[in-house]
Biotite code that builds the C-alpha atoms (Angstrom):
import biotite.structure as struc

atoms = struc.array([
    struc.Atom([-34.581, -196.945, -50.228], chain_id="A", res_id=1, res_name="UNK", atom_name="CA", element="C"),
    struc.Atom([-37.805, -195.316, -51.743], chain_id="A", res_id=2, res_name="UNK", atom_name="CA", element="C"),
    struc.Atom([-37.521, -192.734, -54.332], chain_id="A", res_id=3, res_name="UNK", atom_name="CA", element="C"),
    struc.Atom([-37.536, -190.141, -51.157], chain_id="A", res_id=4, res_name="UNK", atom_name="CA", element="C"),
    struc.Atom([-34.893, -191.169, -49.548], chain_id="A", res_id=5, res_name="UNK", atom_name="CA", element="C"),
    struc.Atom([-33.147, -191.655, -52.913], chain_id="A", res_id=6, res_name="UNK", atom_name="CA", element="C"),
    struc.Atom([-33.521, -187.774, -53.686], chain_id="A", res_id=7, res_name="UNK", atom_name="CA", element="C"),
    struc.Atom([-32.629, -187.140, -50.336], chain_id="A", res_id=8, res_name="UNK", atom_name="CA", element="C"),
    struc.Atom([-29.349, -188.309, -50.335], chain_id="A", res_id=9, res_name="UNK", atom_name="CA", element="C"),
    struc.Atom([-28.620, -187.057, -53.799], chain_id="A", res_id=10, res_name="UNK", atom_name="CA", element="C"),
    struc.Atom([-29.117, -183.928, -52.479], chain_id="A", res_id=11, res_name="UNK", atom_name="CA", element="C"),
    struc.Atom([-27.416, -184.534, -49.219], chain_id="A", res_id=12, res_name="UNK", atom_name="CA", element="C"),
    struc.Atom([-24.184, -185.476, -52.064], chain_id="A", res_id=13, res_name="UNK", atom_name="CA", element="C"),
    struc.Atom([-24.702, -182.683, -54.482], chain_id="A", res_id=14, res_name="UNK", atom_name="CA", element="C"),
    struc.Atom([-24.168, -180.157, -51.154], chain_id="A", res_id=15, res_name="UNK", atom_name="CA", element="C"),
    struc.Atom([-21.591, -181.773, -49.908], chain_id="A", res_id=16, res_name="UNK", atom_name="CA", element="C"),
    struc.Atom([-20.397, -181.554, -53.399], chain_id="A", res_id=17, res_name="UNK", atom_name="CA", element="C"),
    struc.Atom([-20.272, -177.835, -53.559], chain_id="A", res_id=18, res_name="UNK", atom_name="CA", element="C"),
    struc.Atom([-19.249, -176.995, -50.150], chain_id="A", res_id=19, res_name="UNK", atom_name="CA", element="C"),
    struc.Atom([-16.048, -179.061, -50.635], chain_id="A", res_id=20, res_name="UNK", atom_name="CA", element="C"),
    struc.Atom([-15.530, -177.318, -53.829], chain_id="A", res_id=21, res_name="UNK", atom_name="CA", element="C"),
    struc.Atom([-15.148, -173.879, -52.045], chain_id="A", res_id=22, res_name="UNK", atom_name="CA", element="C"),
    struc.Atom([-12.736, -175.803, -49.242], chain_id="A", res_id=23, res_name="UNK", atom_name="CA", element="C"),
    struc.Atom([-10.456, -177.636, -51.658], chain_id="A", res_id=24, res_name="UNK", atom_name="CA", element="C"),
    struc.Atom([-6.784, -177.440, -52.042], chain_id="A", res_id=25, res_name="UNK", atom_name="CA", element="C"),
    struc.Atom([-5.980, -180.801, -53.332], chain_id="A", res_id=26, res_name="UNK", atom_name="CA", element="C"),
    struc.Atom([-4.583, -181.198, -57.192], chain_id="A", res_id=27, res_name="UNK", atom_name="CA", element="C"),
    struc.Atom([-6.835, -184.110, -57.790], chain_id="A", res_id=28, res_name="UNK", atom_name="CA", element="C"),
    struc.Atom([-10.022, -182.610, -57.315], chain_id="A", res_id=29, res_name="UNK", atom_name="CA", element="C"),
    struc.Atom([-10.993, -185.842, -56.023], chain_id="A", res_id=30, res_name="UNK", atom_name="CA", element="C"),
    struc.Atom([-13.016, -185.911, -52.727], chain_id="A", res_id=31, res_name="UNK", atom_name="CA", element="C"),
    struc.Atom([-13.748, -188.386, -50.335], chain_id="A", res_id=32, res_name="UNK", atom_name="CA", element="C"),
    struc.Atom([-16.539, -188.031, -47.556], chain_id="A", res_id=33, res_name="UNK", atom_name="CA", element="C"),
    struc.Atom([-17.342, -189.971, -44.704], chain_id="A", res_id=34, res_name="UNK", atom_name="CA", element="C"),
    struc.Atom([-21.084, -190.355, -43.285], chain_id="A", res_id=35, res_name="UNK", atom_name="CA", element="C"),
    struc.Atom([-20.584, -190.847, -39.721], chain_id="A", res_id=36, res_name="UNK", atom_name="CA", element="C"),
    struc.Atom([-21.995, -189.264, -36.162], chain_id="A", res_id=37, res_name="UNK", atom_name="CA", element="C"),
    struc.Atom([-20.641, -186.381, -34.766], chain_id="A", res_id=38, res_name="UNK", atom_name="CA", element="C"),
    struc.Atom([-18.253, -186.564, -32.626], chain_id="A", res_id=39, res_name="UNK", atom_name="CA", element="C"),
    struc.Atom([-17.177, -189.647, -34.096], chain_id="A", res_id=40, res_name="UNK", atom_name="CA", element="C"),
    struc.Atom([-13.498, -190.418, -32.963], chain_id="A", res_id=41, res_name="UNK", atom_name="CA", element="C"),
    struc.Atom([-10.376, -191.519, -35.996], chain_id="A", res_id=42, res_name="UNK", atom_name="CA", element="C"),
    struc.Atom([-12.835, -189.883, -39.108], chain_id="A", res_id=43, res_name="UNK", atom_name="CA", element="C"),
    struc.Atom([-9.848, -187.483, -39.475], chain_id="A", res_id=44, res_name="UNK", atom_name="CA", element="C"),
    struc.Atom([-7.162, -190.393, -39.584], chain_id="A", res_id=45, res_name="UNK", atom_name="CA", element="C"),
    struc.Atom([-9.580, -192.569, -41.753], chain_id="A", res_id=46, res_name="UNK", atom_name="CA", element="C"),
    struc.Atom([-9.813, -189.635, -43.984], chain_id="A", res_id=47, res_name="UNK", atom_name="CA", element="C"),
    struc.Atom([-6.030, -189.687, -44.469], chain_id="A", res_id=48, res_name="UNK", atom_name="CA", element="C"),
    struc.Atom([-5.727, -193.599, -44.950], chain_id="A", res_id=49, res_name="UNK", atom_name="CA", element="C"),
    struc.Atom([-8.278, -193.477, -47.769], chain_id="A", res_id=50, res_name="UNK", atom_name="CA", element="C"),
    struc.Atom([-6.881, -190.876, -49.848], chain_id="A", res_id=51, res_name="UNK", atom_name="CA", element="C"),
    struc.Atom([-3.133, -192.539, -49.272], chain_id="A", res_id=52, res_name="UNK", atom_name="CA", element="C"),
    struc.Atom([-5.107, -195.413, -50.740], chain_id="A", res_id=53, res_name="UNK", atom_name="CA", element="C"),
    struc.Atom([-6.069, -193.572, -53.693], chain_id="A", res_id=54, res_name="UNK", atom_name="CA", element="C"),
    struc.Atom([-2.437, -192.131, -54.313], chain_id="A", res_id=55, res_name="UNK", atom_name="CA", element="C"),
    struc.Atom([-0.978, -195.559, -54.105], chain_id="A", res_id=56, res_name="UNK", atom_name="CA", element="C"),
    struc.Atom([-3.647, -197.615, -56.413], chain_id="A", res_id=57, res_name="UNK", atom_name="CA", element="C"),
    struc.Atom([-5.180, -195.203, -58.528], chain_id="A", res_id=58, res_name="UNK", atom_name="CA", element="C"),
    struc.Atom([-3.310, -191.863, -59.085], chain_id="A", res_id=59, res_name="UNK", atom_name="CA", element="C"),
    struc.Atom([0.495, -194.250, -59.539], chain_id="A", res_id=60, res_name="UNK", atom_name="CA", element="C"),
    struc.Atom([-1.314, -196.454, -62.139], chain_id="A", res_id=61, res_name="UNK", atom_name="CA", element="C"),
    struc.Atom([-0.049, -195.122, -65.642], chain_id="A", res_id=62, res_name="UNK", atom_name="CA", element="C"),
    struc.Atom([-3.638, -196.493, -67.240], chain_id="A", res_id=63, res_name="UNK", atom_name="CA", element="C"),
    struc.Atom([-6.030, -193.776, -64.978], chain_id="A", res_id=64, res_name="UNK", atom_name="CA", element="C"),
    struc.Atom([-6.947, -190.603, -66.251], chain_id="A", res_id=65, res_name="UNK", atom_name="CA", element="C"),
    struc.Atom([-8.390, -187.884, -63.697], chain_id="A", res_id=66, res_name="UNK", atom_name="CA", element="C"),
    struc.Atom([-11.798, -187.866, -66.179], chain_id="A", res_id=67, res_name="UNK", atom_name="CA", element="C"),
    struc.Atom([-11.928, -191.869, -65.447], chain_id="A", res_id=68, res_name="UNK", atom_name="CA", element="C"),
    struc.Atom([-13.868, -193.025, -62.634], chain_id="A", res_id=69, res_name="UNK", atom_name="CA", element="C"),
    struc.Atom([-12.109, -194.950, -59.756], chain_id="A", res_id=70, res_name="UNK", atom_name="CA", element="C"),
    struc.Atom([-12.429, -198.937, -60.845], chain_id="A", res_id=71, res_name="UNK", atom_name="CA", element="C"),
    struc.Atom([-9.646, -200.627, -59.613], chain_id="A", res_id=72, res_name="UNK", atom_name="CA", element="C"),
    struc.Atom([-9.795, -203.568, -57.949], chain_id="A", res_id=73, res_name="UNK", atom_name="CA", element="C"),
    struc.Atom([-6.997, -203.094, -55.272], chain_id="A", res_id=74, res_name="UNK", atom_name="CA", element="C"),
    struc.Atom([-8.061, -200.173, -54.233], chain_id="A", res_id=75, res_name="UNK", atom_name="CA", element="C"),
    struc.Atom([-11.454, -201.410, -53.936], chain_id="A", res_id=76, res_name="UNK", atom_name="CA", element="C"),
    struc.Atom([-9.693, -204.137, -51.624], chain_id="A", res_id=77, res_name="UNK", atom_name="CA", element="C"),
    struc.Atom([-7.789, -201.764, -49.373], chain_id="A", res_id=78, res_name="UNK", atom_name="CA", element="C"),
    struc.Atom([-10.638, -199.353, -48.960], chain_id="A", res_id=79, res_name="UNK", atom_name="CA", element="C"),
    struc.Atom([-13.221, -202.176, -47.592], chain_id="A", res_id=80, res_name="UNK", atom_name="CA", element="C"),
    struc.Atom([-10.432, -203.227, -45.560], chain_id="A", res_id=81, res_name="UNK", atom_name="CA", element="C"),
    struc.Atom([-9.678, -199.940, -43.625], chain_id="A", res_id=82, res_name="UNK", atom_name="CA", element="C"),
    struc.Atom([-13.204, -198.962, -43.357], chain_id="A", res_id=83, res_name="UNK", atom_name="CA", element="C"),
    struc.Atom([-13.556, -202.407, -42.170], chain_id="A", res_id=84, res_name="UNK", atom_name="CA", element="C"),
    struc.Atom([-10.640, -202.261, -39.635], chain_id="A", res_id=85, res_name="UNK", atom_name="CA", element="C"),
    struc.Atom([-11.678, -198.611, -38.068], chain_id="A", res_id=86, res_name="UNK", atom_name="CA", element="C"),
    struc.Atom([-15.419, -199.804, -37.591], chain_id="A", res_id=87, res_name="UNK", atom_name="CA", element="C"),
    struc.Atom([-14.016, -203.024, -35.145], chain_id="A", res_id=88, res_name="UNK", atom_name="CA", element="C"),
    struc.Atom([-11.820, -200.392, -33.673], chain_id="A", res_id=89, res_name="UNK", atom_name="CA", element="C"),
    struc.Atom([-14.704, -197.949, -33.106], chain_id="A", res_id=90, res_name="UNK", atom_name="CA", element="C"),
    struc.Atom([-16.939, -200.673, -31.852], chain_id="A", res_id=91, res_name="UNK", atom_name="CA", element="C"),
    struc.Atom([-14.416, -202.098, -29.455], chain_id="A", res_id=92, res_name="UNK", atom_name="CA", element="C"),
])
């Protein structure tokens, strides 16, 4: 990516950012976006596997603090493996 494209999608992050801030109801304050097409079918589902991913290998390990950022290699694991699994289900 150019420097554009960079600042684009900084931007692109920064409103997402906000927006969710207004819609959240979580405890964590933690939010997780996907980038997909519209219409795109199982984003919701996804949505739901990743942050029962983050419950069970970040938030349940006594060493994370909420300030930290999210470096843990299991979930790291997990998380390329269900985005993994839903894009061969997508594609067929």
């Amino acid at each position: 990516m150019d420097t554009n494209d960079s600042l684009r999608v900084a931007s692109l992050w920064h409103s997402m950012h906000a927006i969710s801030q207004q819609l959240s109801s979580t405890a964590s304050w933690t939010k997780f976006f996907i980038v997909c097409e519209p219409r795109t079918k199982h984003m919701e589902a996804l949505l739901k596997v990743v942050y029962e991913l983050y419950t069970d290998y970040v938030l349940k390990n006594p060493f994370y603090e909420m300030v930290m950022p999210i470096r843990f290699e299991l979930f790291d694991i997990n998380l390329t493996q269900a985005v993994q699994k839903d894009r061969v289900a997508l594609l067929g």
